[in-house]
Every structure is written in structure tokens, then in C-alpha cells.
C-alpha positions as CSV (number, residue, x, y, z in Angstrom):
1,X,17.3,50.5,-34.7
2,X,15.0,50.2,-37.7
3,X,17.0,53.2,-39.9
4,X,20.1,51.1,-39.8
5,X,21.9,49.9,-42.5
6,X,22.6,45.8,-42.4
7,X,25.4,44.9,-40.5
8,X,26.6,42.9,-43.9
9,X,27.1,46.9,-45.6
10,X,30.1,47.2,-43.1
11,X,32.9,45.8,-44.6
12,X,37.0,44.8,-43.4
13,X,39.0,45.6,-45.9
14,X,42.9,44.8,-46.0
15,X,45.1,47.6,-47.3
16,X,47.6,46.5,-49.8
17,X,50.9,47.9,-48.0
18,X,52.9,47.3,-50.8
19,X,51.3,50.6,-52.3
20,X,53.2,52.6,-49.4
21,X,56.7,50.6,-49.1
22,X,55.6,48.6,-46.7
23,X,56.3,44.7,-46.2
24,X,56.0,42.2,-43.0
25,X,52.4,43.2,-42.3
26,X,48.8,42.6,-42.7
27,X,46.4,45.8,-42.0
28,X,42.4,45.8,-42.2
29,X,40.4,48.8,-41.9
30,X,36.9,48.0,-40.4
31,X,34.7,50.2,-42.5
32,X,32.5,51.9,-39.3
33,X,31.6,54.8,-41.6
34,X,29.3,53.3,-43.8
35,X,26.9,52.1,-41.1
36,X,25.0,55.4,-42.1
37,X,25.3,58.4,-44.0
38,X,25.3,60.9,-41.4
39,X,25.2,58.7,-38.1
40,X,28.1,56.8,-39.0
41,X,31.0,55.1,-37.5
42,X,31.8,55.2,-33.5
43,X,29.0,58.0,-33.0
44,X,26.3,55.1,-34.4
45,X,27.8,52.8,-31.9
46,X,27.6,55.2,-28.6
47,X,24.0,56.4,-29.5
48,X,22.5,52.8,-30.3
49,X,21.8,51.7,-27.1
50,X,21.1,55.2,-25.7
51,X,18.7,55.6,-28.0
52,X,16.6,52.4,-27.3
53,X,17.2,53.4,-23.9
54,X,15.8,57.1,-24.6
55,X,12.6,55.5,-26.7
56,X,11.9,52.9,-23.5
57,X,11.7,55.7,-21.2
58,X,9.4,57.5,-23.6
59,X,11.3,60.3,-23.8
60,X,11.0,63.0,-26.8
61,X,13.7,64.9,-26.4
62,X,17.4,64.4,-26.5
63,X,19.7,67.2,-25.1
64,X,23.9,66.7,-25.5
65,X,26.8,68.9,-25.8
66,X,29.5,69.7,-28.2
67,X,32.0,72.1,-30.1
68,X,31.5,73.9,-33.7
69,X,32.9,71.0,-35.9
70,X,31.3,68.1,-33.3
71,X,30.7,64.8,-35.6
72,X,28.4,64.1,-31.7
73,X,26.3,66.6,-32.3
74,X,25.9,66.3,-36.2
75,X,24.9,62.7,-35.4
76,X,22.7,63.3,-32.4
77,X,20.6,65.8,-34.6
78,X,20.7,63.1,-37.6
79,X,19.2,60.3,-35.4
80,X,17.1,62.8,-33.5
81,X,15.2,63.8,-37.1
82,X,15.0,59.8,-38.4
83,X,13.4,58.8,-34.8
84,X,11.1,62.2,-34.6
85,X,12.7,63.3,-31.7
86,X,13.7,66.8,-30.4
87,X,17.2,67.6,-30.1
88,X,19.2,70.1,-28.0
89,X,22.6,70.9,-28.9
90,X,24.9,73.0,-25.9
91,X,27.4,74.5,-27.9
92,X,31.2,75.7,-26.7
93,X,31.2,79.2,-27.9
94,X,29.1,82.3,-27.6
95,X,31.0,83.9,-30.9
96,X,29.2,80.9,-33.2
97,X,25.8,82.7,-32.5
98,X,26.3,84.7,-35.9
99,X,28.6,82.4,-37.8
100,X,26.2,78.9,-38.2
101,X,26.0,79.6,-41.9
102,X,29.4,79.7,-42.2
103,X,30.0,76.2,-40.5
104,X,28.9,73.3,-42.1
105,X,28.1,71.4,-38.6
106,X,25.8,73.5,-36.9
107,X,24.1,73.9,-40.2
108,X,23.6,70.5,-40.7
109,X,22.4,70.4,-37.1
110,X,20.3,73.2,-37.5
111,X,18.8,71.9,-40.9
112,X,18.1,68.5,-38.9
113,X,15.5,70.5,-36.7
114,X,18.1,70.6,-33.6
115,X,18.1,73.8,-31.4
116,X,21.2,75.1,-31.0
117,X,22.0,77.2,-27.3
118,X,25.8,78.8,-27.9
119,X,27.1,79.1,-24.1
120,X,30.7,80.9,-23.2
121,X,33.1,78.6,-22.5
122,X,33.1,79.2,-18.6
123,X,29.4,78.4,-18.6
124,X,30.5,75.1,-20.9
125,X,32.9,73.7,-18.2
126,X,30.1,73.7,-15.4
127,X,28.1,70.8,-18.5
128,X,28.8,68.0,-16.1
129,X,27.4,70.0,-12.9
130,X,24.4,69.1,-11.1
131,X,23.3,72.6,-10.6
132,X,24.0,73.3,-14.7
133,X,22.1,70.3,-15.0
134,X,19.3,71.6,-13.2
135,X,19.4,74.5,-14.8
136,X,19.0,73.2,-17.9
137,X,15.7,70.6,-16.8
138,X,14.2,74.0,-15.9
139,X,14.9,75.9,-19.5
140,X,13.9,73.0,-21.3
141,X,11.7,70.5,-19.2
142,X,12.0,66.7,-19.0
143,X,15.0,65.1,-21.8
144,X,17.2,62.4,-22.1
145,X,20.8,63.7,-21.0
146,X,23.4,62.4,-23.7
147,X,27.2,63.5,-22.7
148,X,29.5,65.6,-24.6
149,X,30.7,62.9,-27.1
150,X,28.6,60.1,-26.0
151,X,30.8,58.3,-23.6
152,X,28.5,55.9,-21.1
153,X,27.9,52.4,-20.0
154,X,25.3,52.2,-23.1
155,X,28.3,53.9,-25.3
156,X,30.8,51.4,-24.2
157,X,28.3,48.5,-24.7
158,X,27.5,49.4,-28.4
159,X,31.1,49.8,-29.2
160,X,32.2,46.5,-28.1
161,X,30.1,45.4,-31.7
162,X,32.5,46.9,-33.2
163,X,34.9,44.3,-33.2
164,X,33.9,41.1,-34.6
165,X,33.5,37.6,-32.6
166,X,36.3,35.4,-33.2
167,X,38.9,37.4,-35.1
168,X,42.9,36.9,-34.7
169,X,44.0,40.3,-34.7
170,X,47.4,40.9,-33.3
171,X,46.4,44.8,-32.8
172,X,43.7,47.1,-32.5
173,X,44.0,50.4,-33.3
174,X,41.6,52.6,-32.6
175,X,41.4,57.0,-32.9
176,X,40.9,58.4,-29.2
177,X,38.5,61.6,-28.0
178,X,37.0,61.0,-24.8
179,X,37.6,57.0,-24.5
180,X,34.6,55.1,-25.1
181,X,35.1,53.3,-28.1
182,X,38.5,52.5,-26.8
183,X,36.6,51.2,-23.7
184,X,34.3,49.4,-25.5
185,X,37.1,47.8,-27.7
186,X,39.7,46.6,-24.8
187,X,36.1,45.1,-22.9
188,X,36.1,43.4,-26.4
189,X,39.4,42.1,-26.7
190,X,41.3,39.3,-25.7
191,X,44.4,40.1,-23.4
192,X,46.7,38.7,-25.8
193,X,45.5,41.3,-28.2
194,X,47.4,45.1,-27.9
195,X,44.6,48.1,-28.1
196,X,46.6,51.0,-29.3
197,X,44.7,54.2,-29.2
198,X,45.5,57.1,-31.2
199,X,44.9,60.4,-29.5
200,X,43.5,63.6,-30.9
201,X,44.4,65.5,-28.2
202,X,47.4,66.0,-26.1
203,X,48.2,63.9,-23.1
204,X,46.7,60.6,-22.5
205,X,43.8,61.4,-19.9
206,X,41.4,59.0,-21.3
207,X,43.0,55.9,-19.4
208,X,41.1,56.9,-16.5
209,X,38.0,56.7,-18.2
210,X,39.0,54.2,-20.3
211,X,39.0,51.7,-16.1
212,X,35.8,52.8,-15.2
213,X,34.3,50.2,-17.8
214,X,36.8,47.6,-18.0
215,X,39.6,46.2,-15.6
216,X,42.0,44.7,-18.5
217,X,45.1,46.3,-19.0
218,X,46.1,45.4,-22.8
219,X,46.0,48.9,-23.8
220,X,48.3,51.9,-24.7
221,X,47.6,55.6,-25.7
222,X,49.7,57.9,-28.0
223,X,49.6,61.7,-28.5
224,X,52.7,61.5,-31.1
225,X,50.2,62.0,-33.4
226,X,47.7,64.4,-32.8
227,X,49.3,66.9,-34.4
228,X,49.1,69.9,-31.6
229,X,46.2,68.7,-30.2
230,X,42.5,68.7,-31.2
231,X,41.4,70.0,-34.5
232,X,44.7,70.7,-35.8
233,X,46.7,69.3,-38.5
234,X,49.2,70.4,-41.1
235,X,49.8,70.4,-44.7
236,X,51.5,66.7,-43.9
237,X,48.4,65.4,-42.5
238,X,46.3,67.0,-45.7
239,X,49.0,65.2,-48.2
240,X,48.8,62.1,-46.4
241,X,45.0,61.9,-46.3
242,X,45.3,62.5,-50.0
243,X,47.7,60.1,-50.7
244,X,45.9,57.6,-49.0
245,X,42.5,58.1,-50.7
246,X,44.3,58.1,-53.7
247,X,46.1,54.6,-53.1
248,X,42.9,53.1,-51.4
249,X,39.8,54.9,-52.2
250,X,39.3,55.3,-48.8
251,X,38.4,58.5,-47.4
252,X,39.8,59.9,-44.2
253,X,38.6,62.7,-41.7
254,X,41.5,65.2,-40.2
255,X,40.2,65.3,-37.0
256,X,40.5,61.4,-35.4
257,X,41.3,58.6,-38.5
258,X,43.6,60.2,-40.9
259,X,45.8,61.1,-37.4
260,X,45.6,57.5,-36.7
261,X,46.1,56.3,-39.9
262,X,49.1,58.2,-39.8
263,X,50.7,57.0,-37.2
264,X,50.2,53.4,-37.9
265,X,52.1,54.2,-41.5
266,X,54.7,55.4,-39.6
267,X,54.9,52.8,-36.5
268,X,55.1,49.8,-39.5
269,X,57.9,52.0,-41.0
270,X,60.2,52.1,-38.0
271,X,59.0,48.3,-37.4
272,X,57.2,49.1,-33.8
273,X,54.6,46.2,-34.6
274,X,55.9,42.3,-34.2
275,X,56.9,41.4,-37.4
276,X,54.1,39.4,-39.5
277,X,51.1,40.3,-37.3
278,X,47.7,41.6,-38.6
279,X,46.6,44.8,-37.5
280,X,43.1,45.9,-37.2
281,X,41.9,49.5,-37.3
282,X,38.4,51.2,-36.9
283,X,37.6,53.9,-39.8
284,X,35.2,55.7,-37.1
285,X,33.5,57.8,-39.2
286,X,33.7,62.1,-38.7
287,X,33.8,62.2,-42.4
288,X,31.4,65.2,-42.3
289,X,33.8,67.3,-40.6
290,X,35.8,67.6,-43.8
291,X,33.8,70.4,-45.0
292,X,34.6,73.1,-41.9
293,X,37.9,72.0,-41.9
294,X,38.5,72.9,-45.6
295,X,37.1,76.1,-45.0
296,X,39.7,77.1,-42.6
297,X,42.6,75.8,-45.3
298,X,40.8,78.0,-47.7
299,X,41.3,81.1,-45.6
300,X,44.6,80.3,-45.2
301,X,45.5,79.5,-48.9
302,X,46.2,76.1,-48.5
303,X,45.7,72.6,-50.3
304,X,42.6,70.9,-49.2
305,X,41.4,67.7,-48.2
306,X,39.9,66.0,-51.3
């Protein structure tokens, strides 16, 4: 896509280990979330080829699904204003209607030209319906159909770029929502290489979707880190992603990298990784989400992310 930054602007960088007690190990950080300033890290990868595939077809509209902090539906809006196309967002939550000042998302999204429908959660769950689908072709006419979060063949092909050709990574670690960079990356690998994902959310139901693109089995998925599940974190997380900045100059979202940053720290600490080997993980981006999720530590009284 023409708006993209050069490939050369996104950069591996090794994090010295020393700086956290840590010895016996080699980890890189592939920096995804400076492919773009607002369609950054694994969204850039699941919309690229959707997005060819959206211009092709000559459609002018896109139309997706997400929740009030979604970095998937900041980023569809974003590429949706740079390639003049209308955008749709389906959000989780009738209650938002009178709040999208207050959340930094949906007024990002908003500000991006993308109109937002607020949906109960009942009506949210029917999203992958054919009848809901139809419904929707009738409110709005013709668009191009992007699902919640992105995950697709097209997703899983743009996230396979992620890794680069050639490398001699022991690991790969990689944060988990729905599975589709973690498709893309195992497709990727070679089966001596481990693909660890990181999960954001409870249980470990993306392995399913994780087989329909790719038959290899050299992957795990953890929830020992995701913190209670989706969206949440405590004031651990918050002086972790701190510290971490601070030591690296690295920023870190709550939501998916700072969870899996985490729990690499504290696999290398209790030595879960063969000694010596060089592990590879994916900065995916979600850096926007910061904002909303400050607000909620506010209202609380709590230290923020910085």
C-alpha cells in the first residue's frame, strides 16, 4: 500500500537483559509498531492484503466489528481515511452511545470519518450470522466485510511478513487475541522453531483457529499471563510496563505486549527457555489504547502508564 512506511523503518532490536538480572539469553523485539502511526503493528499486517483485496473489488466501503478500546477498529478507520474509503464500525455496547467523548478510540474513529452503530451485546454475538449479515447489506448496501479483529486467509498471509526470511530464532513469541498473527507466524516458521503465544484472554481457544490456516504443530498458548482476562491488568503490569520503557525506551500497550513481555521476563527468570537460545518477540502495536486505559486508572486513583 502506497501510505506505508519502508519496510527498512521496522527495526529488531536486542534487549540488553543484563538491565533486568537476566543472563544465558538473547531477546529481540521486532519493532511492528512503527510500520505506521496509527495503523501499526499486527493490525497493518491483517488489513494489507484485505485492503488490496477491498480496492480490486472496487469496493468503497469497509464495515468491521469491535469493542470500546479496539486497536481493529481504530486502525480500520485510520486506513479507511488514508485510502478515501467509508468505514463502519459495529460496536459491543449500547451504553457507549453517550460516552464517545470520553473514550479516546471511538473518538479517534469517529474523528477518522468512521460511523459508529453501538449494538447490545446479544445483538453483537449474532456478528458472524448470515441473517445479521444480511441485515446489515440492507442498512448499509454493498461493503467489504472485515471480521471482528481482522482474522482471515488475507490476515494470516500478511502476518507471515512479519517474520523475516532466514532468521535463527530459537522462539517466537508472539501476544494472542483471536489467532491470526499467531497463524500467520507458525505458517512462517520452521518446525524446529517453538511459537509461544501469549494470551490476553483466558483459556486457550485460538488453537482451533490457529489449524484452520496451517497444519504444523510447533506451537503453544498461555493464559498465565493475561492477567484476568481481556483488558485487565494490575498495578504489577503498570510498574512493569514502566520499568521496561524506562530500561529500553520501548513503549508497551497493557492490553496484548506488555502481558507478553511480562511473561517472557518471568519464563527466562525461572529458566523455561533452553539455555543460550535467541528469542524473538513481535511488539504488535495497540499503543493507542494507552490513552482509555489510563483513564480508567485515573478513576480509580492509580499510577499510570507513562
Amino acid at each position: 500500500m502506497e501510505y506505508l512506511l519502508p519496510s527498512s523503518k521496522i527495526i529488531t532490536e536486542e534487549i540488553n537483559l543484563n538491565k533486568f538480572g537476566i543472563t544465558g539469553y538473547s531477546l529481540f523485539i521486532r519493532r511492528e509498531d512503527l510500520i505506521h502511526p496509527f495503523v501499526s503493528g499486527n493490525k497493518f499486517r491483517k488489513l494489507k492484503y484485505n485492503l488490496i483485496e477491498a480496492k480490486e473489488q472496487k469496493y468503497n466501503t469497509l464495515l468491521t466489528f469491535g469493542g470500546a478500546f479496539s486497536n481493529h477498529i481504530a486502525a480500520v478507520a485510520a486506513a479507511g481515511k488514508e485510502l478515501n474509503l467509508k468505514t463502519i464500525g459495529i460496536i459491543r455496547g449500547e451504553e457507549l452511545i453517550s460516552k464517545i467523548s470520553e473514550n479516546a478510540t471511538l473518538s479517534f474513529a469517529r474523528k477518522c470519518g468512521m460511523h459508529l452503530q453501538f449494538v447490545t451485546r446479544e445483538v453483537y454475538r449474532l456478528k458472524d450470522t448470515s441473517k445479521y449479515k444480511n441485515h446489515l447489506k440492507e442498512q448499509f448496501d454493498d461493503f467489504y466485510l472485515i471480521r471482528e479483529g481482522g482474522t482471515n486467509a488475507l490476515a494470516v498471509k500478511g502476518c507471515e511478513e512479519i517474520l523475516p526470511k532466514g532468521n535463527s530464532f530459537d522462539y517466537i513469541c508472539v501476544p494472542v487475541g483471536t489467532g491470526g498473527t499467531m497463524a500467520g507466524l507458525v505458517k512462517a516458521s520452521n518446525e524446529s522453531q517453538k511459537v509461544l503465544g501469549f494470551s490476553a484472554l483466558k483459556g486457550s481457544f485460538q488453537t482451533s483457529e490457529i489449524q484452520k490456516y496451517t497444519s504444523k504443530t510447533n506451537f503453544e498458548i498461555t493464559d498465565s499471563y493475561c492477567f484476568g482476562g481481556y483488558g485487565k491488568i494490575d498495578m504489577d503490569l503498570v510498574r512493569f510496563i514502566n520499568e521496561f520503557k524506562e530500561k529500553t525506551n520501548i513503549p508497551l500497550d497493557p492490553v496484548y505486549t506488555g502481558k507478553m513481555l511480562y511473561g517472557i521476563m518471568d519464563l527466562l527468570k525461572k529458566g523455561h527457555f533452553k539455555e543460550n537460545s535467541r528469542i524473538f518477540a513481535i511488539h504488535t502495536g495497540g499503543l493507542q489504547g494507552v490513552d482509555g486505559m489510563n483513564q480508567k486508572l485515573k478513576k480509580k486513583n492509580l499510577p499510570i502508564i507513562k
